[in-house]
KEKE-3310 file (N, C-alpha, C; in steps of 0.2 Angstrom, whole numbers, plus 5000, padded with zeros to 4 digits):
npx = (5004:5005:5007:5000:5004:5001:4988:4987:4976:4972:4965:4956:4958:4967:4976:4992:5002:5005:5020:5035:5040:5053:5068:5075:5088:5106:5108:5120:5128:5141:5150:5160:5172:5162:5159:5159:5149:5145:5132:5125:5112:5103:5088:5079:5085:5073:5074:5086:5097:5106:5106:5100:5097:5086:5083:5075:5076:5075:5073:5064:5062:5076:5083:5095:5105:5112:5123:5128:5128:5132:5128:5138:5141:5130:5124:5114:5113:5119:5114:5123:5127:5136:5139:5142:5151:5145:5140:5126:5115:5106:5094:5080:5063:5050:5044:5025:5011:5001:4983:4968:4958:4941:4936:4949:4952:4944:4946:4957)
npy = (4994:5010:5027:5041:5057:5072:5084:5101:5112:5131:5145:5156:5170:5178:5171:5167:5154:5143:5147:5137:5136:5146:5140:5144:5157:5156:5168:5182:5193:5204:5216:5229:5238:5249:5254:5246:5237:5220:5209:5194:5184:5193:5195:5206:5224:5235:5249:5263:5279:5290:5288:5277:5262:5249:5233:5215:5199:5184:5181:5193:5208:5221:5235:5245:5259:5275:5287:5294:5284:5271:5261:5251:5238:5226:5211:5200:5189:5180:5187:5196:5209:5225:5238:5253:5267:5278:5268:5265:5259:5242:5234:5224:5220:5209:5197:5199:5190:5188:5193:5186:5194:5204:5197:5191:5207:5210:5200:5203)
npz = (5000:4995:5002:4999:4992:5007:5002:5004:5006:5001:5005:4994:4996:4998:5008:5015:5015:5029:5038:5042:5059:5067:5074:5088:5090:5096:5109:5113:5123:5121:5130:5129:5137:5139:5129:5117:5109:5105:5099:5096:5089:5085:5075:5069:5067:5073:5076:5076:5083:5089:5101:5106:5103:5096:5096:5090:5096:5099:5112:5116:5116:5113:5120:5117:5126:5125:5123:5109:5100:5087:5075:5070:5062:5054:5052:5042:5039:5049:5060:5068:5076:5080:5090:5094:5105:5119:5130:5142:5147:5145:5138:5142:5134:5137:5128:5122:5123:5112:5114:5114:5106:5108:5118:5125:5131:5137:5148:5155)
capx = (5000:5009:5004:4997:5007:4994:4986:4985:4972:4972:4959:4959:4955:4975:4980:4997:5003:5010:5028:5036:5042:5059:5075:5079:5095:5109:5109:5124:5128:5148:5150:5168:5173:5155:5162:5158:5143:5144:5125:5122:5104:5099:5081:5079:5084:5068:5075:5089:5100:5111:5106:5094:5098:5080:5083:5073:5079:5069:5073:5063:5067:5082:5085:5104:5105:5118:5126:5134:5130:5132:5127:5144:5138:5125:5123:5108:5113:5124:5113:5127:5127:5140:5136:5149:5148:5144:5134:5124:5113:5106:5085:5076:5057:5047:5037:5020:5008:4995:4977:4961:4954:4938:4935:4954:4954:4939:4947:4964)
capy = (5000:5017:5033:5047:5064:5076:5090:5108:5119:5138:5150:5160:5175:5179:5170:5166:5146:5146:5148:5135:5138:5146:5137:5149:5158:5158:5173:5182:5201:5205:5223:5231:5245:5251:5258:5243:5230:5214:5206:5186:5181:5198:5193:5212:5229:5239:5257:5267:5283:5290:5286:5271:5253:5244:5226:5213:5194:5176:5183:5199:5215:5224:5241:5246:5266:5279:5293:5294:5276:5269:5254:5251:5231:5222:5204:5198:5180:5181:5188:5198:5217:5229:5245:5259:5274:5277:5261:5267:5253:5236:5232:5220:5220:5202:5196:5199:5189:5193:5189:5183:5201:5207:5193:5196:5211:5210:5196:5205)
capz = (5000:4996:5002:4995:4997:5009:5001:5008:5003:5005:5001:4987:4999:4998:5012:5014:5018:5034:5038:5049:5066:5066:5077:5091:5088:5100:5108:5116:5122:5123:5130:5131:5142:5140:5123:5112:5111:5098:5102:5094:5090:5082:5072:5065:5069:5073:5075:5081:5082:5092:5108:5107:5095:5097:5090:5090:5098:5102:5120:5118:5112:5117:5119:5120:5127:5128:5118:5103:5097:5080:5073:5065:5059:5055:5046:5043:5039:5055:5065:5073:5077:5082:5094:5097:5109:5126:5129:5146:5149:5141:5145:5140:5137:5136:5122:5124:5119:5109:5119:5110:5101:5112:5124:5129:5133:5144:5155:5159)
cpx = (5004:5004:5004:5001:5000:4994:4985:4981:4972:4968:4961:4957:4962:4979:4985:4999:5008:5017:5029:5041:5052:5063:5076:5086:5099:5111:5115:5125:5136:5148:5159:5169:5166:5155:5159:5156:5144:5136:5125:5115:5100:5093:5082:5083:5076:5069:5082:5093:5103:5111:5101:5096:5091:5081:5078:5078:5074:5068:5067:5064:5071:5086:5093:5102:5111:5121:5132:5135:5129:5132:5132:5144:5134:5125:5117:5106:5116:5119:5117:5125:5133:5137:5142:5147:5148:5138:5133:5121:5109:5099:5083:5068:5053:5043:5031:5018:5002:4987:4970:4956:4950:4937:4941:4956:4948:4942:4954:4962)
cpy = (5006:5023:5039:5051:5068:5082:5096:5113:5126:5143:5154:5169:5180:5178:5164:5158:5148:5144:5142:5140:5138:5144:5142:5150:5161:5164:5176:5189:5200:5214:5225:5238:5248:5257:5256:5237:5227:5209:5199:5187:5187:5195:5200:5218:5233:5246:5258:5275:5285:5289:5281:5267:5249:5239:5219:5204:5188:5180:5189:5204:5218:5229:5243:5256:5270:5286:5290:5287:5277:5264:5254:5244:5227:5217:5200:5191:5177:5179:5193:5208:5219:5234:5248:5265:5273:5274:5265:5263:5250:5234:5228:5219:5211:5204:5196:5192:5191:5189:5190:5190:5201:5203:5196:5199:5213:5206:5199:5209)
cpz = (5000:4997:4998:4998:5000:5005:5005:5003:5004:5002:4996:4990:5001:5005:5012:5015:5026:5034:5044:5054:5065:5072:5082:5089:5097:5100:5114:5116:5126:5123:5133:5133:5141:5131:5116:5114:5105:5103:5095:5094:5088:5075:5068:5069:5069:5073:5078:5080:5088:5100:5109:5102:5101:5093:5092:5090:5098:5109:5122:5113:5115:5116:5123:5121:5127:5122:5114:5099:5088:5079:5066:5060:5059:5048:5048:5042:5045:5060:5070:5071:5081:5082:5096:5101:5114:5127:5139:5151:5144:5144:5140:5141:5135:5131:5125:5118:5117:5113:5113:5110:5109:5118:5129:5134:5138:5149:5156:5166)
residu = (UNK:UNK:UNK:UNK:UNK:UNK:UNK:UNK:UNK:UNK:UNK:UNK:UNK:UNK:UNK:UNK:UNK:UNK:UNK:UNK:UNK:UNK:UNK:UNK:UNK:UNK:UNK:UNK:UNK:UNK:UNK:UNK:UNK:UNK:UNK:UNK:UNK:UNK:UNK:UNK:UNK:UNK:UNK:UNK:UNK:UNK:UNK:UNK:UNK:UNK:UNK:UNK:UNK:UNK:UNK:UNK:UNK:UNK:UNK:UNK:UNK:UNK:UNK:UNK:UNK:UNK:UNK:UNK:UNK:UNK:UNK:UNK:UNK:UNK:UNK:UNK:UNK:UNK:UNK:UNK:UNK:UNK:UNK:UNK:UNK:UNK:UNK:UNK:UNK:UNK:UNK:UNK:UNK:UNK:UNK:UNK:UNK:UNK:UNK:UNK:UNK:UNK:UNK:UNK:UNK:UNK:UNK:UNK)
# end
């Protein structure tokens, strides 16, 4: 008896096939004299300029702070970033999740 390969249907409403589920990426933050940050496990850059690098991790998102930074490296197949300047301090906000539309937000 051989099997059949399974079929997947998707509406024709333009919705998209889902994506599987990505590997966490090993993530790592080296800070030197408070001058120079190399960060592992970078997913995207969301914003930054001279006093804020907001990047996005598996861990969260992770706002680096201080004066005069510069995102002097970023690879995107890497994952790695390089931060320069007066690094001030390193925060971390948790992933929210997202809660079920109206019901939800009545039971918080």
């Amino acid at each position: 008896m051989t099997q059949q390969p399974q079929k997947t249907f998707y509406r024709a409403s333009g919705e998209t096939p889902p994506t599987p589920q990505h590997q966490p990426v090993r993530h790592n933050l080296i800070v030197e004299n408070r001058s120079s940050l190399t960060a592992t496990g970078i997913r995207q850059v969301i914003s930054y300029d001279e006093y804020t690098a907001t990047v996005l991790t598996d861990l969260g998102t992770l706002i680096i702070g201080g004066k005069n930074l510069k995102v002097s490296e970023l690879s995107c197949q890497s994952g790695e970033l390089k931060v320069s300047g007066e690094i001030e301090y390193i925060q971390y906000e948790e992933r929210r999740e997202k809660k079920g539309g109206f019901l939800g937000r009545l039971t918080r």
